[in-house]
C-alpha positions in Angstrom: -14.5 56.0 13.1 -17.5 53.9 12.5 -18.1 50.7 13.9 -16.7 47.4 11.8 -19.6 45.3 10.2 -19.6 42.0 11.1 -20.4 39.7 8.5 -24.0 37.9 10.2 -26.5 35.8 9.1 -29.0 37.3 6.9 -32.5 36.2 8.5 -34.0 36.3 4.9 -31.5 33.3 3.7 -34.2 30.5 4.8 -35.0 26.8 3.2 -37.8 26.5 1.1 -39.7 25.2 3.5 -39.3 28.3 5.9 -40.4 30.6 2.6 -43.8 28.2 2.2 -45.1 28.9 5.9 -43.7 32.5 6.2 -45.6 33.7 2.8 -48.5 31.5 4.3 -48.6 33.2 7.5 -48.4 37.1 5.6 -51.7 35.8 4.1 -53.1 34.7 7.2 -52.6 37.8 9.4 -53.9 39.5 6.1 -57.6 38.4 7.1 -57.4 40.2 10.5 -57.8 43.9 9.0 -58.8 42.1 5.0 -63.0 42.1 5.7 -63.0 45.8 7.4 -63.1 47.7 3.8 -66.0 45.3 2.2 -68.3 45.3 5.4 -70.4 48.8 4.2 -70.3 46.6 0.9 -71.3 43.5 1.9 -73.7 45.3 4.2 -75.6 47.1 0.8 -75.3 44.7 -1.7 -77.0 41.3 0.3 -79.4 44.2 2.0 -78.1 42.8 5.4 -77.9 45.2 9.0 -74.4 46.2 10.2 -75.3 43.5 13.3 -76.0 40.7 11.0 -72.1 41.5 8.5 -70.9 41.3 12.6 -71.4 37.8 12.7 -68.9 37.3 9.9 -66.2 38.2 13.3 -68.4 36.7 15.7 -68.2 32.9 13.8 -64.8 33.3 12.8 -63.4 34.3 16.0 -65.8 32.4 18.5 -64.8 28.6 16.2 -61.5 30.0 16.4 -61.6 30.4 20.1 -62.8 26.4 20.5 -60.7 25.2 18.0 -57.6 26.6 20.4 -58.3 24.1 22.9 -57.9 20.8 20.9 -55.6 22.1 18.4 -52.5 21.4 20.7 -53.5 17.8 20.7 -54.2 17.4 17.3 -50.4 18.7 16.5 -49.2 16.6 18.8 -51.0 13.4 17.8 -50.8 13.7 14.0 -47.4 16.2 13.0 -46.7 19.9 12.2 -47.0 19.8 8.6 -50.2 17.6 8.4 -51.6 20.1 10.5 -50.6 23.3 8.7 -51.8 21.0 5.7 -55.3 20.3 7.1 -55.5 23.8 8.1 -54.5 25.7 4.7 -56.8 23.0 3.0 -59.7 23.8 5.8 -59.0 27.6 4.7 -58.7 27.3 1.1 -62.2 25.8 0.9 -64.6 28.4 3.5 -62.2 31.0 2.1 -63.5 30.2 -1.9 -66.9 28.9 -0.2 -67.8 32.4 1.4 -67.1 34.0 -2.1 -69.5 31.9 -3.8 -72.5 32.6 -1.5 -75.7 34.7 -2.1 -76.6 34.8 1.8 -75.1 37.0 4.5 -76.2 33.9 6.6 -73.5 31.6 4.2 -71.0 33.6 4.3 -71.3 34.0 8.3 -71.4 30.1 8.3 -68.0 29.7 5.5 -66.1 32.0 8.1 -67.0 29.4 10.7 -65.0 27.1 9.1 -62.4 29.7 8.4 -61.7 29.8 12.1 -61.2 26.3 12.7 -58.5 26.5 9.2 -57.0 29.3 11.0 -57.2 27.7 14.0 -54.8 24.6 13.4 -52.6 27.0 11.1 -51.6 29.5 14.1 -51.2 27.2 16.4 -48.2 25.8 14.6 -47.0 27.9 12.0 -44.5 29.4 14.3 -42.5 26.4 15.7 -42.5 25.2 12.2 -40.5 28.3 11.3 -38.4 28.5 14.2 -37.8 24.6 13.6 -36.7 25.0 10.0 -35.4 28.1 9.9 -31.5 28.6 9.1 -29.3 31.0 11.0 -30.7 30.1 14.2 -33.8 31.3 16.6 -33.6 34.8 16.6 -33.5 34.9 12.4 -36.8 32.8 12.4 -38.5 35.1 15.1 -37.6 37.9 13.0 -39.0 36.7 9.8 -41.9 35.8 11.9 -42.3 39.7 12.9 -41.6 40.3 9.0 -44.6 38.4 8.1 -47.0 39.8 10.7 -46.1 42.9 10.4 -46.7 42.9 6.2 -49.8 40.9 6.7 -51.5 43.1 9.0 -50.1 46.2 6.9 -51.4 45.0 3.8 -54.7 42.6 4.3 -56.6 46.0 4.5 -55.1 47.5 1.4 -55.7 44.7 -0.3 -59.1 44.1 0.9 -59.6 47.8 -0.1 -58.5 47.4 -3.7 -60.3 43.6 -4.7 -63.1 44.8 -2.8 -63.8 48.3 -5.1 -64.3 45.6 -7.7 -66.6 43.2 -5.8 -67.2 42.1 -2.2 -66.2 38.5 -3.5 -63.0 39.9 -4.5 -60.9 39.6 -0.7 -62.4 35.8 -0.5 -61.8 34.8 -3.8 -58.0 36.4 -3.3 -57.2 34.5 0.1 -58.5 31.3 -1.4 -56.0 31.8 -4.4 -53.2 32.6 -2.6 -53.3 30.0 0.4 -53.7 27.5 -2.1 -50.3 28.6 -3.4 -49.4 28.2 0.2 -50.5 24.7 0.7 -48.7 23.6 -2.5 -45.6 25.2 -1.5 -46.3 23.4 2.3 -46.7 19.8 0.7 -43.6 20.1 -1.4 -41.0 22.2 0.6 -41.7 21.8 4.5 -40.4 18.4 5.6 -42.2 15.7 8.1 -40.7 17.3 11.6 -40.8 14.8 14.6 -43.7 14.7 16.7 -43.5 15.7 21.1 -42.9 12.5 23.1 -45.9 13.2 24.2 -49.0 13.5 23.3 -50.9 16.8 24.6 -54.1 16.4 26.5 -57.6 18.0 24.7 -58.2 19.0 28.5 -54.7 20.7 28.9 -55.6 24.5 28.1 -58.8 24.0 30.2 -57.2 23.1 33.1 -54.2 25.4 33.2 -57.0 28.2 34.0 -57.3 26.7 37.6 -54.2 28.8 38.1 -55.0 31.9 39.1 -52.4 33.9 37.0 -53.5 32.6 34.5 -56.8 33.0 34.5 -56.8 36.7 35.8 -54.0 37.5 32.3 -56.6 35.7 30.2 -59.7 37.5 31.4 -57.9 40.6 31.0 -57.0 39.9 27.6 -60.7 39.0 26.7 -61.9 42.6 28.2 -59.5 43.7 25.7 -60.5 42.2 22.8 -64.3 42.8 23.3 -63.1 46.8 23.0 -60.6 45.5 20.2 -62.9 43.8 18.0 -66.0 46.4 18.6 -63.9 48.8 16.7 -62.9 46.6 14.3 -66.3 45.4 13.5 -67.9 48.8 13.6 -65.9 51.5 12.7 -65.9 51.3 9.2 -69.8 52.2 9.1 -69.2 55.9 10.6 -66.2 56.7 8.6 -68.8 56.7 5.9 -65.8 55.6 3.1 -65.7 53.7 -0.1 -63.9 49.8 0.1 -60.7 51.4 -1.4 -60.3 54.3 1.0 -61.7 52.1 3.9 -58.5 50.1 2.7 -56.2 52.7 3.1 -57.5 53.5 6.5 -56.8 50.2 8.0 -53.5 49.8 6.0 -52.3 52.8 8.3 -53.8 51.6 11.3 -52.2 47.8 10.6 -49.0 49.7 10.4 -48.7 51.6 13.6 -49.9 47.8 15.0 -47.1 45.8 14.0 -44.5 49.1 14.3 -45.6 49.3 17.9 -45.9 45.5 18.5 -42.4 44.9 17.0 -40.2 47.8 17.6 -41.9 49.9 20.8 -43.3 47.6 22.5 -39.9 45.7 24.1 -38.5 48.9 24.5 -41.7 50.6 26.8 -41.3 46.6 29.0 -37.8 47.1 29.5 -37.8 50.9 31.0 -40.7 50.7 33.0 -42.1 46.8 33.4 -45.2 45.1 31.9 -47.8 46.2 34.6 -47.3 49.8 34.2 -47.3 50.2 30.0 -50.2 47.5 30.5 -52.1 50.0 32.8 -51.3 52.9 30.4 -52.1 51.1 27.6 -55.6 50.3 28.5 -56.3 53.8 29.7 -55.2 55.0 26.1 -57.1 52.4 24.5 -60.5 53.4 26.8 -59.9 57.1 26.0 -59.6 56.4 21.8 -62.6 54.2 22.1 -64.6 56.8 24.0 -63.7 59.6 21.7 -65.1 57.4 18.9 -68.3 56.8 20.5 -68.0 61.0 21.2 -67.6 61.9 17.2 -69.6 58.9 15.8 -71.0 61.4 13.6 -68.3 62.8 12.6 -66.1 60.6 10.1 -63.0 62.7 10.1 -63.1 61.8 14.3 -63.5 58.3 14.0 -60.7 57.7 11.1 -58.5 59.6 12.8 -59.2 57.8 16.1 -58.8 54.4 14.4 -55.2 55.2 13.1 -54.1 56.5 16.5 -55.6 52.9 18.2 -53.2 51.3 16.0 -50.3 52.3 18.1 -51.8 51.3 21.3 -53.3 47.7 19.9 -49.8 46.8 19.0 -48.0 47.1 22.4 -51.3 45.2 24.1 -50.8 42.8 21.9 -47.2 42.0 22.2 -47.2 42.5 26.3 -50.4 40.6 26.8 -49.0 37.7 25.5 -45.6 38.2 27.7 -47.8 38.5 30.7 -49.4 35.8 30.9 -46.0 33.5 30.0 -44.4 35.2 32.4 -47.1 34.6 35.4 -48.2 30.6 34.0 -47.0 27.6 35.7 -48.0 25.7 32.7 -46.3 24.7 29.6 -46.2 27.9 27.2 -48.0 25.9 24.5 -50.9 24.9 27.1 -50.8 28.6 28.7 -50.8 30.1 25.1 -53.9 27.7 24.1 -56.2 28.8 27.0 -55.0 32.7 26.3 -56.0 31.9 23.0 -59.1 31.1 23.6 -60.4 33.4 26.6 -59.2 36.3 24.0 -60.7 34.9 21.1 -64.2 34.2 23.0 -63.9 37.9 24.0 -63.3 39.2 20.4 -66.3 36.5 19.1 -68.8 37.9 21.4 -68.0 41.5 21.1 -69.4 42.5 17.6 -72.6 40.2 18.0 -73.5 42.4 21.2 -72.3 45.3 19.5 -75.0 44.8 16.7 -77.5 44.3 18.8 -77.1 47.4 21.2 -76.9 49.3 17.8 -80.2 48.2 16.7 -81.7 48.9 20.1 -80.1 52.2 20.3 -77.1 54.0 18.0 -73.8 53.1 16.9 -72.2 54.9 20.1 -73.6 53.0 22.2 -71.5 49.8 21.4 -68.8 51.9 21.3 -68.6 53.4 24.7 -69.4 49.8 25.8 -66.0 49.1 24.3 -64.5 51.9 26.2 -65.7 50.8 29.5 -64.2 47.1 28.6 -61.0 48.7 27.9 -61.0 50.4 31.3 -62.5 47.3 33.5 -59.5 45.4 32.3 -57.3 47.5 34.1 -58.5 46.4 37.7 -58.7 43.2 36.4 -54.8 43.4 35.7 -54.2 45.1 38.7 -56.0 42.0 41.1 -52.6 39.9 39.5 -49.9 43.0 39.7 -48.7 41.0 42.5 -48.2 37.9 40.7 -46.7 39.8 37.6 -44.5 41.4 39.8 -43.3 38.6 41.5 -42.8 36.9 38.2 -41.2 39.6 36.6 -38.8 39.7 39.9 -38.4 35.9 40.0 -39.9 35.6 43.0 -43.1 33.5 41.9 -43.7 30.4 43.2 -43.9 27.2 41.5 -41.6 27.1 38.1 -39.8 29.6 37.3 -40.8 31.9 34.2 -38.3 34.1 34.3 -34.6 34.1 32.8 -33.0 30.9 34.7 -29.9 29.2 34.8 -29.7 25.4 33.7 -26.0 23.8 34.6 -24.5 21.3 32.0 -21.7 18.9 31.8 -19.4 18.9 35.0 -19.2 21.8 37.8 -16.0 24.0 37.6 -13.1 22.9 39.5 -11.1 25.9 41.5 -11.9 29.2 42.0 -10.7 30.8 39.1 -12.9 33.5 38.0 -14.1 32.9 34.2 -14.9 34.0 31.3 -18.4 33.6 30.2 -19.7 33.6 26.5 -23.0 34.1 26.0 -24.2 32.7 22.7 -27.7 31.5 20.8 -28.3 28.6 18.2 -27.2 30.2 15.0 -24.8 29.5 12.8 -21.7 31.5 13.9 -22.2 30.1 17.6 -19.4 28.1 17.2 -17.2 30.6 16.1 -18.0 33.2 19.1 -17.0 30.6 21.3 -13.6 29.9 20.1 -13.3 33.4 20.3 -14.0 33.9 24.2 -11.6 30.3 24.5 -8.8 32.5 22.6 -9.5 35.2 25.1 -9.7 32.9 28.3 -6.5 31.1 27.1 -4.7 34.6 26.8 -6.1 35.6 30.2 -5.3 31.9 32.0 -8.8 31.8 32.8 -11.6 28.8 32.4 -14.7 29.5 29.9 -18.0 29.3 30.9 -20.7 28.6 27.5 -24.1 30.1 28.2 -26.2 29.2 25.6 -29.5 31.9 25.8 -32.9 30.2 24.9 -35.6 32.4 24.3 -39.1 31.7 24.5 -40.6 33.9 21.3 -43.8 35.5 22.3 -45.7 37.2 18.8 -48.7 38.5 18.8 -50.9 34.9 20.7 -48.0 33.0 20.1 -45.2 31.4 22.2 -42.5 28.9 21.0 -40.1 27.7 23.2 -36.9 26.6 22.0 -36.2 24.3 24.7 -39.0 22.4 23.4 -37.2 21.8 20.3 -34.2 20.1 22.3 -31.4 21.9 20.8 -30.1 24.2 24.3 -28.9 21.1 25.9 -27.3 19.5 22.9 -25.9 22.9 21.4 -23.5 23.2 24.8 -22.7 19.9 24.7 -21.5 20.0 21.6 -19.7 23.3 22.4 -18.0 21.2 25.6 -16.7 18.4 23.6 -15.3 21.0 21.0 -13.0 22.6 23.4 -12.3 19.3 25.7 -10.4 18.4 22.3 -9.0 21.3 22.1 -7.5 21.2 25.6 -9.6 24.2 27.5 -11.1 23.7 30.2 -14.9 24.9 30.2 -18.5 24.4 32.0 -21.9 25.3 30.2 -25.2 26.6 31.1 -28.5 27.3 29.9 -30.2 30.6 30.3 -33.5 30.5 29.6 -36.1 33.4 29.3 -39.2 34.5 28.2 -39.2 37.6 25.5 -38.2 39.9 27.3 -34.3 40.2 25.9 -33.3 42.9 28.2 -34.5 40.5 31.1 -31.9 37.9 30.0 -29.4 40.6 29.7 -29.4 41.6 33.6 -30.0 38.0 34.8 -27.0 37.1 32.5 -24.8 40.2 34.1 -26.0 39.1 37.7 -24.7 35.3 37.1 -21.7 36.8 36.2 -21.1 38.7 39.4 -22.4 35.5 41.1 -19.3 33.4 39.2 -16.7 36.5 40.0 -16.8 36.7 36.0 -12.9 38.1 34.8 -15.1 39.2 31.3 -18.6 38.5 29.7 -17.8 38.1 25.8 -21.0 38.1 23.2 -21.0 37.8 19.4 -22.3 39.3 17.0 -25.9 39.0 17.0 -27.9 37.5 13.4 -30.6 39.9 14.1 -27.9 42.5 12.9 -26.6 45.2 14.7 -29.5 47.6 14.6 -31.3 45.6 17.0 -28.7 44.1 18.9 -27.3 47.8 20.7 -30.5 49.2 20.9 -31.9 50.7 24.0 -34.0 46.7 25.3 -31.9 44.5 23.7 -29.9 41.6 25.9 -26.6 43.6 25.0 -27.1 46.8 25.9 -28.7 45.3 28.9 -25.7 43.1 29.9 -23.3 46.1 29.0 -25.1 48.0 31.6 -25.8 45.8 34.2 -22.6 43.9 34.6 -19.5 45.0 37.1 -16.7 43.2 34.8 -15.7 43.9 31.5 -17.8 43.1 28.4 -16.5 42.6 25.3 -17.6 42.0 22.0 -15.3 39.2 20.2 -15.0 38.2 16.6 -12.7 35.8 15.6 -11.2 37.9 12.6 -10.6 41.3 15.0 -9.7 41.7 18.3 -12.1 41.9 21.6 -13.9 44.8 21.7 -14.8 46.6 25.3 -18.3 47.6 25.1 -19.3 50.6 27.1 -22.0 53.3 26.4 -20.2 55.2 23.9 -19.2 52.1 22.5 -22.9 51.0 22.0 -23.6 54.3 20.8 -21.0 54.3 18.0 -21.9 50.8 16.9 -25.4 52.0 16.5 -24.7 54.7 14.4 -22.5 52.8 12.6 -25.1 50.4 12.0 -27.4 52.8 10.7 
């Protein structure tokens, strides 16, 4: 029998104002992969080198890079939506700008100020969404994902196709549509409150004191020197028209945000972020040197591109959860001076690339990029101990992984409970009446754990207890069942990405409380994602000594086990 659908939250059922930035967001992870198909073009028609179209990457990403270190403050001292606003505006005008130019030199100086547009709309486009968003955090996150993953899918395709007409065409299209963006912003996204505080300018800068840090972030700027060497260059060997440079890239864009999204989690939870980092960069070394190998041969290098796609994602994704996992900094701070040690790297790369090229060939760059990829991997390894330590909660200073915040009153007696485990969505409060129906049948106290994640996409990292809802979420869950009559306690779990992570810190707190059952919901991500192999269920299901159950307030508890996973997963599908 197949499992019963729960009726969940459909992530796609947003406000307005959620809509404005997502569709804003698909258009600006569209200009990572949008340029490769028009660079050959842009190259021939303004009778520019292949060095001098680099610098349209190198000012981009290098402005970019800067920008990331003051962008934090500006946010914080003048709003979320008046910063998306100045940063669609900054991007609508450099974007249309850079179109309109004669000069390779203009169009490198327009994408200046397209970094620093960029700039201020990555750096809070994301806790706008999660902030709006209906049906709770892990609904935003995956519309989030939705809009990466279509943006860097489809910024090369449709750089191919404008860009067969004229290498003004991709410009003249991201102007057009952020300016729909940027109208949709002003009328559908609301004023949110600004932080208490006011970030410092010098924030990111300092964070890199910490050694963790600052090891991650170099790492991550080896990586996208290599990164951004290909990205810059391959499209010359390949020897391709804009169109079917477009259709390239499209296929690379989708093994990046396949791999990002759905692999990557899966690879961290089976065998830990050092060792699929290590891996990673080995793959990414031997790809790269293969290009510079077959730089004459086009049929190499496209095929070579494709495959990189695969292994960009997951470095991408576990980059990022490294270096929240090993900082002792606030995650907006630590993802600020990530952000710009990795964006330096990726600025600098093509510039030097260009002018090895000149001085030599086009493999040379190329096996340069290689021999970044592989340097990172000692670099990593000089902070395995850190990682490891953070990754077995056993760093010193704050604690990064999952953790255990106490709210309201300490339980009185013994009595072993049952624990709920639940997120902000909007059937939270109906998965806890649940677990109190199955606590009242089994005389036992309830225990809420509400489960904050910290979202970490591609550079970016929101975290929901910024956004002050944990605390008041259990309260309000407390008070609920006070007048009611049950007896129950709350805590906060808090954790960074990593879902499975939460899962087993969850199943050892319930060992830890002599847990009679751990009851969870149904998940809004839907049920696909929520029994898969990584996920915080499965996780839980397999970690914990008591019983877990799945409750829903129309059926009765459900015992999860692994054929019970495996039936609700092919259920689901």
């Amino acid at each position: 029998m197949s499992a019963p659908h729960a009726r969940t939250a459909s992530p796609f059922r947003q406000p307005k104002a959620v809509w404005a930035v997502a569709f804003a967001c698909v258009i600006s992870f569209m200009g990572i992969g949008l340029v490769d198909p028009i660079l050959p073009a842009l190259a021939d028609s303004l009778h520019a080198t292949p060095s001098q179209v680099s610098l349209l990457f190198s000012s981009y990403l290098i402005v970019t890079a800067v920008a990331m270190l003051f962008v934090g403050w500006f946010s914080s001292r003048f709003g979320a939506k008046r910063t998306l606003v100045v940063g669609l505006s900054v991007i609508v005008v450099f974007a249309a700008l850079a179109g309109t130019t004669d000069s390779i030199d203009g169009i490198v100086g327009f994408r200046a100020g397209w970094g620093l547009g960029n700039a201020l709309f990555i750096a809070t486009s994301l806790a706008v969404i999660v902030a709006s968003a209906s049906g709770g955090f892990g609904g935003a996150i995956i519309l989030y994902e939705t809009a990466l993953g279509l943006g860097i899918a489809v910024g090369p395709l449709l750089g191919g196709e404008l860009g067969a007409v004229s290498w003004r065409g991709p410009f003249f299209g991201v102007a057009a549509l952020m300016a729909i963006a940027l109208v949709a912003t002003l009328a559908f996204v609301p004023d949110l409150p600004r932080p208490e505080r006011v970030t410092s300018p010098l924030a990111p800068l300092r964070a890199l004191r910490h050694r963790g840090l600052l090891t991650m972030g170099v790492m991550a700027l080896l990586y996208n020197w290599g990164f951004f060497t290909m990205l810059g260059y391959a499209p010359y060997p390949m020897e391709l028209s804009a169109h079917r440079l477009g259709l390239v890239f499209t296929g690379w864009g989708l093994l990046v945000a396949a791999f990002s999204v759905l692999f990557a989690p899966r690879l961290q939870a089976r065998y830990g972020t050092a060792p699929v980092l290590y891996t990673n960069l080995l793959g990414l070394g031997v790809v790269m040197a293969v290009i510079a190998a077959g730089v004459a041969t086009p049929t190499v290098v496209i095929v070579a591109v494709i495959v990189s796609g695969a292994f960009i994602g997951i470095n991408n994704t576990l980059t990022t959860q490294a270096v929240m996992l090993v900082s002792p900094v606030e995650r907006p701070v630590a993802s600020s001076a990530y952000g710009f040690l990795r964006f330096i790297g990726g600025g600098l790369a093509p510039y030097v690339a260009g002018k090895l090229a000149d001085a030599t060939d086009l493999s040379v760059p190329f096996y340069l990029g290689a021999a970044t990829f592989l340097l990172a991997i000692p670099v990593l390894a000089s902070g395995h101990r850190l990682l490891r330590a953070a990754e077995s909660g056993s760093a010193e200073g704050e604690p990064v992984l999952p953790s255990f915040t106490p709210v309201g009153n300490p339980a009185a007696g013994s009595a072993a409970p049952v624990v709920v485990a639940v997120g902000a969505h909007d059937r939270a409060a109906a998965i806890v009446d649940a677990a109190a129906q199955l606590a009242r049948d089994t005389g036992s106290p309830l225990e809420v754990v509400h489960v904050e994640q910290t979202a970490v996409v591609e550079e970016q990292a929101v975290d929901t207890a910024e956004l002050g809802r944990g605390r008041a979420a259990v309260v309000a869950h407390l008070d609920r069942l006070a007048a009611q009559g049950i007896t129950a306690t709350g805590q906060i779990l808090t954790s960074v990405g990593d879902h499975a992570a939460a899962g087993r810190a969850l199943a050892r707190h319930a060992a830890e409380v002599r847990a009679r059952a751990v009851a969870v919901g149904h998940s809004p991500r839907g049920p696909l994602a929520q029994f898969a192999d990584g996920s915080f269920t499965t996780a839980l299901t397999r970690s914990a000594d008591c019983t877990v159950v799945l409750v829903d307030t129309e059926r009765a508890p459900r015992r999860l086990s692994e054929a019970a996973l495996a039936e609700l997963r092919t259920g689901a599908a």
